[in-house]
C-alpha positions in Angstrom: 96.3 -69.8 44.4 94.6 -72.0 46.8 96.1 -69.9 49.9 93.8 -67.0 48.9 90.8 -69.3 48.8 90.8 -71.1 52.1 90.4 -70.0 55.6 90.3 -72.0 58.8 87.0 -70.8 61.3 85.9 -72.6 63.9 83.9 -75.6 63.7 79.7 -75.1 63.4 77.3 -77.4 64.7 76.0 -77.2 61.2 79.8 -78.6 60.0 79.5 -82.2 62.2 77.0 -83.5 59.4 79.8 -83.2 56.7 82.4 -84.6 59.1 80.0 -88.0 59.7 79.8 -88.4 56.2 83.8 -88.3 55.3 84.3 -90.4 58.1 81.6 -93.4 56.4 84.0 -93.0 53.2 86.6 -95.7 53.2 89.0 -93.3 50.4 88.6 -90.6 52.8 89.9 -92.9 55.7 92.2 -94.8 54.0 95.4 -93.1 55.9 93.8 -91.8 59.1 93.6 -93.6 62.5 89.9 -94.4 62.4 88.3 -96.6 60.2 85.0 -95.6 58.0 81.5 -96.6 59.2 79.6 -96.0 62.7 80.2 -92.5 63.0 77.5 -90.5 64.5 76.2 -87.0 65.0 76.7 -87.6 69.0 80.3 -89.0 68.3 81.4 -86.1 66.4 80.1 -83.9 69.3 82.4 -85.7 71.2 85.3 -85.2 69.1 84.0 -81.4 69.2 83.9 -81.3 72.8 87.3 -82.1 73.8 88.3 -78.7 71.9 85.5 -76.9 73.2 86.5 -76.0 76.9 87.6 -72.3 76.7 90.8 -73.2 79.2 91.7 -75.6 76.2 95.0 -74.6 74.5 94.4 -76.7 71.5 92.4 -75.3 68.6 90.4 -76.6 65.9 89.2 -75.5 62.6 86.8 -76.0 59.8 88.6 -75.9 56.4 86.3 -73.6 53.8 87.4 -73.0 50.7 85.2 -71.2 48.2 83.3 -70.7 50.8 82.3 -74.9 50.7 83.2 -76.6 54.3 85.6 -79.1 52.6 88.1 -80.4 55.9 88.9 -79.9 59.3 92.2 -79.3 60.8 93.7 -79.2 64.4 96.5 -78.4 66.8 96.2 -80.5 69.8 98.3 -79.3 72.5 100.9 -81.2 74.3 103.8 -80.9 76.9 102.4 -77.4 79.0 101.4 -75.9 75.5 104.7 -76.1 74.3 104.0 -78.5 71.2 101.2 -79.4 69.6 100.1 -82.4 67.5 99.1 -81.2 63.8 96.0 -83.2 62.3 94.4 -82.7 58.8 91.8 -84.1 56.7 90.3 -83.1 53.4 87.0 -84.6 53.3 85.7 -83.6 50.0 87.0 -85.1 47.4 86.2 -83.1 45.0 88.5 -80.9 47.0 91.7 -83.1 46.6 94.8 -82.4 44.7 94.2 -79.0 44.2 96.1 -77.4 47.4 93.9 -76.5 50.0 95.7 -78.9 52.4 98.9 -77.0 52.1 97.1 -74.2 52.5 95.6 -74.9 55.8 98.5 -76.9 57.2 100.6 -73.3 56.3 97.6 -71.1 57.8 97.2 -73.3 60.9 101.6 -73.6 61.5 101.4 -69.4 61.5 98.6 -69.7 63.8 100.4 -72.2 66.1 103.9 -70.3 66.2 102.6 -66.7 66.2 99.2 -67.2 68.3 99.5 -70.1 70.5 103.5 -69.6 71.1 104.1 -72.9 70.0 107.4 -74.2 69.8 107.2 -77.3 68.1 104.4 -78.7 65.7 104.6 -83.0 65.0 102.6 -85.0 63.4 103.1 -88.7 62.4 101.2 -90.2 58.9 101.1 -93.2 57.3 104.3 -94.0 54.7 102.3 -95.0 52.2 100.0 -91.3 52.2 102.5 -89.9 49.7 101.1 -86.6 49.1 100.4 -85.8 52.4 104.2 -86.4 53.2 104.8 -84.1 50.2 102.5 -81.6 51.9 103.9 -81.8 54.7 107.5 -81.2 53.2 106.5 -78.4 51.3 105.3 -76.8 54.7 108.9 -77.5 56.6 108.0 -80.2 58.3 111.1 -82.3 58.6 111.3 -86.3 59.2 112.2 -87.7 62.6 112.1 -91.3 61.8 109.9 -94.1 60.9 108.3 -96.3 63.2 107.9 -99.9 60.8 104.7 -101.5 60.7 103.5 -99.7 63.5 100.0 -99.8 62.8 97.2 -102.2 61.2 94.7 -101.0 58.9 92.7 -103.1 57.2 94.1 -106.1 57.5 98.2 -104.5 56.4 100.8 -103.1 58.7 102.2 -100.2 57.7 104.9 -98.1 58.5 104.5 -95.0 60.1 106.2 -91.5 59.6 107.2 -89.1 62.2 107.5 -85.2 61.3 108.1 -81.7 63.1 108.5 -78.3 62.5 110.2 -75.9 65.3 109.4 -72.5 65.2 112.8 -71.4 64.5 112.3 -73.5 61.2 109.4 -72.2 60.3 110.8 -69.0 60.7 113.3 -69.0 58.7 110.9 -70.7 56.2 108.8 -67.2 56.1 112.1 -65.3 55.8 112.8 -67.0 52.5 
């Protein structure tokens, strides 16, 4: 079961290299807000940095599964630290299909309700990244809307989904 295999740590130095690459990979891209190429070393540190002030209450993680870096996940706080924004990727490919991104997104929603006394998690994805809605389903995320052809990437609009999970719902999810 891919739960037992991955575990979220915090991001290493060492992990930015990986990151870069993913990032130059227009499959790995495809859905996310950035687009592939001109990623550096220094512009991942960036991206690193924003998480690294210890009075941050947003978290970050590197996504290892069999002990092989293969994502990175996040929880970006919002509103006081009462939500956060939910961000995945799985980098790897090798990695895909094969459950690790439910795993995380489930080990990173029991870190956000039970650790960061969260009350809401939301995310928002593009319509057309069908198994990361399915993912994201399986977790108890609900839909919230759609926001149509909110966003341009390469060269197509596309609609955008809108999730969230409430800590009440999640829960009730563990209960089950």
């Amino acid at each position: 079961m891919a739960e037992q295999r991955v575990v979220l740590r915090p991001i290493a130095e060492a992990d930015l290299s990986d990151y870069v690459h993913w990032l130059d990979d227009p499959e790995v891209t495809e859905f996310m807000e950035v687009e592939s190429g001109g990623h550096t070393l220094e512009s991942a540190r960036a991206w690193l940095g924003q998480f690294s002030d210890p009075d941050s209450a947003s978290r970050v993680w590197a996504i290892e599964a069999n002990g092989r870096h293969i994502g990175n996940c996040s929880l970006t706080a919002r509103e006081a630290g009462h939500s956060a924004y939910f961000g995945i990727v799985i980098g790897d490919k090798t990695a895909w299909g094969k459950g690790y991104g439910t795993a995380a997104t489930r080990q990173a929603l029991h870190i956000g309700f039970t650790e960061m006394g969260l009350h809401r998690i939301f995310l928002h994805t593009d319509a057309r990244n069908r198994r990361a809605v399915r993912c994201y389903e399986k977790c108890g995320f609900r839909h919230e809307g759609v926001l149509r052809k909110a966003r341009l990437k390469r060269g197509t609009w596309a609609d955008t989904v809108l999730m969230a999970i409430l800590r009440e719902e999640w829960r009730e999810d563990q209960s089950q």
